[in-house]
N, C-alpha and C positions, 0 to 999 in steps of 0.2 A: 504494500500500500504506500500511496504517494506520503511525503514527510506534510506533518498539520503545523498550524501556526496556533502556539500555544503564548497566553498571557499567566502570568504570574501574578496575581491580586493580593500585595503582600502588604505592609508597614515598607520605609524605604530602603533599599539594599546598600548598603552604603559601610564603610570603618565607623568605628573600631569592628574588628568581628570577633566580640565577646559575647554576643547575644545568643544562644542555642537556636529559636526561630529564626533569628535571620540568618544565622551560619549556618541553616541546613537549606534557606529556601534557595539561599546562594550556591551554595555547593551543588544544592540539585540543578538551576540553572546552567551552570558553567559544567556540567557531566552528560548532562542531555543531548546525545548526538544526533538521532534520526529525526527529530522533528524542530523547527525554530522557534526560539523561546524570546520571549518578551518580559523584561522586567522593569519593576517601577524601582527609581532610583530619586537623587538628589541631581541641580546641576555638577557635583561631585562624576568624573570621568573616573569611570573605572577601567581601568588597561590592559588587566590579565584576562577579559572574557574573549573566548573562542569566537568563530566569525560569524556562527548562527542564534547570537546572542544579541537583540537588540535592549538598547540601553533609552526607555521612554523617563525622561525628569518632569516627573509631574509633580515632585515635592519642590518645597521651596527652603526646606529643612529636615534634620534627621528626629526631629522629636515629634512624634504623632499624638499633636495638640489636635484642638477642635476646630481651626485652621487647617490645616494638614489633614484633618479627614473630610474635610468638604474638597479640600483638591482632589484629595484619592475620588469622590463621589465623580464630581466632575468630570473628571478624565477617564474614570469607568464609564460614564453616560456617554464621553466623546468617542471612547473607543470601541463601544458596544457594536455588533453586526461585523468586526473586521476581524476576527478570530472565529477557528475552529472548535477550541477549546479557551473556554476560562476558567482557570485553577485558584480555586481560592484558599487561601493560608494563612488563616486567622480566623479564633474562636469565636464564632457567633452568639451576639446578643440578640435581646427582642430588638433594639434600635438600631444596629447596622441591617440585621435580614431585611425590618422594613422599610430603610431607605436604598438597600440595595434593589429590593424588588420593586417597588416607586420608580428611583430614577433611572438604576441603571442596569437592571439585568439584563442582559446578553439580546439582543435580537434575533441573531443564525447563530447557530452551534451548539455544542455539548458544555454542560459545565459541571464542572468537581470543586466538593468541598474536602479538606483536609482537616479533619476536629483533630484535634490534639488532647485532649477532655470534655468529657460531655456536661461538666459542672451538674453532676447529680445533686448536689447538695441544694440546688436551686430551681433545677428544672427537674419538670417531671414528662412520664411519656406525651401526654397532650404537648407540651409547649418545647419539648425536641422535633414532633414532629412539624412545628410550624417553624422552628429557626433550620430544620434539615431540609432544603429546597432541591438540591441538585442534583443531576441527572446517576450520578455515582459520589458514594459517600468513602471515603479513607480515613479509617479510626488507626495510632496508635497501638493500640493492644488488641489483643484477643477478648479480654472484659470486656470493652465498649465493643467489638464486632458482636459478643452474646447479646450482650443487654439491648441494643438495636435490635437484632434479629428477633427478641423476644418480643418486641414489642410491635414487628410490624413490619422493620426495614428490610428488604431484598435484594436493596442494589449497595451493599457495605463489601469492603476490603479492607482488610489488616494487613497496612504495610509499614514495617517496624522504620523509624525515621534515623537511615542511615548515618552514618559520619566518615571523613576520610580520613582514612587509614594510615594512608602518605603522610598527612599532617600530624595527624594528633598517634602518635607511635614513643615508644619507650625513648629516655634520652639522657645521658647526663645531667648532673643537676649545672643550671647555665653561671658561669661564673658572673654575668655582668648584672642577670637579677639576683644573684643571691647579694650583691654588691648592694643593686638596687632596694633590698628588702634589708638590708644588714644581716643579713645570715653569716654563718661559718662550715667549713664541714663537720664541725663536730655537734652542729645541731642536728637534732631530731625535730623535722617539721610535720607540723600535722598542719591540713586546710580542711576550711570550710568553705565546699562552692554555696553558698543558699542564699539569703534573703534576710535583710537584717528586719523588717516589719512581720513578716508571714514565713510560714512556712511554722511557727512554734518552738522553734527550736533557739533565738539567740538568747532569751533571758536562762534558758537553760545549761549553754554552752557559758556564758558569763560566772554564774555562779558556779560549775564546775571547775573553769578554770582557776577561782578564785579558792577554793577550797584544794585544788590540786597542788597548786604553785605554795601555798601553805605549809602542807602537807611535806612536797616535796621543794623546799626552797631551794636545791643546790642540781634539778635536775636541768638536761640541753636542752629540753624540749623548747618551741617556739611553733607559738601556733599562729596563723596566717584567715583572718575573715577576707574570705577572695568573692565580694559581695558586692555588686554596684550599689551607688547611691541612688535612686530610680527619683526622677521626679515627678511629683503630685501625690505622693505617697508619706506615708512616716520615717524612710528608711533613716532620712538625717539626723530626727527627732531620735531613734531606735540606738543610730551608733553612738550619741552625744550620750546618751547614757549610761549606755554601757564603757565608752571610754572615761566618763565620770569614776563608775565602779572599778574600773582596773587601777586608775592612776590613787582613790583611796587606796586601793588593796595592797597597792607597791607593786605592780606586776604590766604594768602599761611596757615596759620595758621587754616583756614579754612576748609581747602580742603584735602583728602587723596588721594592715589593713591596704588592702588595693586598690579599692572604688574604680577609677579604670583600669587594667592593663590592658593594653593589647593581644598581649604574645598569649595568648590562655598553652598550646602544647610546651612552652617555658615556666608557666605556672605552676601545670597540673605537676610538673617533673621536677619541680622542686620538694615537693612533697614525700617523704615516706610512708604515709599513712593520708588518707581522705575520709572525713566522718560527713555523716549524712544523716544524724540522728533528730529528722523532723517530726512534728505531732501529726500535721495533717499537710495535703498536696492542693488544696483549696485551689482552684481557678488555676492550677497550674496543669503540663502536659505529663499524663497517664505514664509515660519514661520520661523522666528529666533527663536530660543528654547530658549534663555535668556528669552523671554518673555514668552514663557511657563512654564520652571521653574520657575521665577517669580509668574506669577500666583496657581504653581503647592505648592509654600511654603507660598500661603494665601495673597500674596502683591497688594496693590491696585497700582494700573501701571497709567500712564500718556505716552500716544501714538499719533503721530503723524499722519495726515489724509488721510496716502498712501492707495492706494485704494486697495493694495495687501492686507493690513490690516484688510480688510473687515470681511474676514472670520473668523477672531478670536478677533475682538470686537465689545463691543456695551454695552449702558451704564448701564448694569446691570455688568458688569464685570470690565469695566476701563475707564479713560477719557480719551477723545480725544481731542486735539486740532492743531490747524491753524501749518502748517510747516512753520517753523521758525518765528513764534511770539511768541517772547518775553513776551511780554503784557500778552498772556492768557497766557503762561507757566506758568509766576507768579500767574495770576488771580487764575488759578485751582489746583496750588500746595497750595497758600494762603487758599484756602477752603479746600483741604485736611488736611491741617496743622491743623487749627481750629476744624475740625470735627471728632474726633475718630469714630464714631459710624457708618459713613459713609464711611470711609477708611475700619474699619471691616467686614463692610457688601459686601464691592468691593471685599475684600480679599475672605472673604467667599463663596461669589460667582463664583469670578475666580478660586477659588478649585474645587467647583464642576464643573465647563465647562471645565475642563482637568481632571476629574474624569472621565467625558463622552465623551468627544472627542482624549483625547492626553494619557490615559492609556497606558504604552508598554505592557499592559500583551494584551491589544488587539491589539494592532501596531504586535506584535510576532505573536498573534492568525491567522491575513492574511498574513502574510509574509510565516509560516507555511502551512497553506493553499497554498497559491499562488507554493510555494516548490514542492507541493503535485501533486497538479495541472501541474506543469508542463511538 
């Protein structure tokens, strides 16, 4: 079948690329070979895309204010009927499904939505099936392909949301950020990729740390909040106080904090150890890709015992423990600390289960397909 012209309906594709959405809707772009892809970007030129990648600036900034989503509208309305396929790559609310269908849904062709979470916590089957409009649906996990099909849906796909391999891959720890972070080799670093507002996890991470560094006042550890500051949110309000609580505790010394980096596979490989011990995944995607990339640069992970979780652990790849216990956090980060050979073996392992599960050259392979198919 002849190659389709495919849009990408995303937030704007644009640096830094520390965003998991936008680094996978990019990656998927620029891996996309049989069919030509259209992406919303910034006047920001980007250089490295292949030559069946067109590059439409319809933002006029990288922050998707309520300015910036009236552009995105717009420029969906101007560009509607000149695609095959419209691919959309962002969690639907009641107020974007109905300004999408208002002003700008598609006039000729096929359209896909890509959910990433289906925010059960908020919608129920009635009002998924009124924000699920499109002609084929792509969930994330195997949970949301059930919970759809249970309730109705017929035209769902589970396709696990790739990462590159090439990039994000095992690596020495880098001398200029450890420079950058104040590290040494004789720390033991532990990160946390998450969220300083959500996710439930930093008041808990705070107080542990402050109880640990007590505990233990003369250990290397240094631990790294690799967290953006997200605007319109609390994240600033969240880290002011927690950097409040460390520098009482004497332990601010302890601690770094990223808010941007660029380099995330420089990051994640600074790390010995990755914890992920959050309460809940609220409005977030069904697999956080931090934890994939994570696993995807060899890191033995420390995971929380949400049950979404399921799908991508189990103790050949990483540990779990009790949400929001303290006690084991320490217990099992204590035994990772103590055990290299055990930490390597998790790493090792976690490479390969997103060798075989979370490849983009196969995440591309059925998106391709699915194009095709449509």
């Amino acid at each position: 079948m002849s190659s389709k012209k495919i849009l990408l309906a995303t937030r704007p594709l644009v640096p830094p690329w520390d965003e998991a959405s936008k680094n996978f809707a990019y990656f998927l772009a620029k891996s996309v070979t049989k069919h030509h892809m259209s992406i919303l970007t910034t006047p920001t030129w980007l250089s490295d895309l292949p030559a069946n990648v067109t590059q439409i600036p319809c933002y006029a900034k990288d922050e998707l204010d309520f300015s910036e989503k009236l552009r995105l509208l717009a420029s969906l309305r101007k560009l509607r009927g000149k695609y095959d396929i419209t691919h959309y790559l962002f969690t639907p609310t009641r107020k974007n499904t109905s300004l999408i269908n208002f002003f700008s849904r598609p006039t000729r062709g096929k359209t896909i939505q890509t959910v990433a979470t289906l925010r059960e916590d908020i919608y129920g089957p009635k009002q998924l099936k009124q924000l699920l409009f499109a002609h084929h649906i792509v969930v994330y996990s195997d949970y949301s392909r059930n919970r759809l099909k249970h309730i109705g849906f017929h035209n769902v796909s589970r396709i696990y949301p790739g990462v590159d391999l090439d990039f994000y891959h095992p690596q020495v720890k880098d001398s200029e950020a450890m420079a950058f972070f104040k590290l040494s080799s004789e720390d033991f670093v532990v990160m946390y990729p998450g969220e300083y507002a959500r996710l439930g996890a930093t008041d808990m991470l705070a107080s542990w740390l402050i109880d640990y560094f007590q505990k233990y006042p003369d250990s290397n550890m240094k631990f790294i909040f690799a967290c953006r500051v997200k605007k319109h949110e609390d994240d600033q309000q969240k880290k002011s106080e927690i950097v409040k609580r460390f520098k009482e505790a004497g332990i601010l010394d302890r601690v770094r904090f990223t808010d941007t980096y660029a380099d995330m596979p420089k990051l994640y490989n600074l790390a010995d150890v990755v914890v992920f011990p959050v309460n809940d995944m609220r409005g977030k995607f069904d697999v956080p890709l931090v934890i994939i990339e994570a696993y995807a640069c060899g890191k033995p992970v420390i995971l929380s015992d949400l049950p979404i979780f399921a799908e991508f652990s189990n103790p050949e790849i990483c540990v779990t423990v009790a949400r929001g216990s303290m006690e084991e956090l320490s217990k099992k980060l204590a035994y990772l600390k103590d055990n290299r050979a055990i930490r390597e073996s998790l790493g090792q392992n976690a490479r390969a289960f997103v060798e075989q599960n979370f490849n983009l050259k196969d995440t591309v392979r059925e998106y391709e397909n699915l194009y095709t198919e449509l």
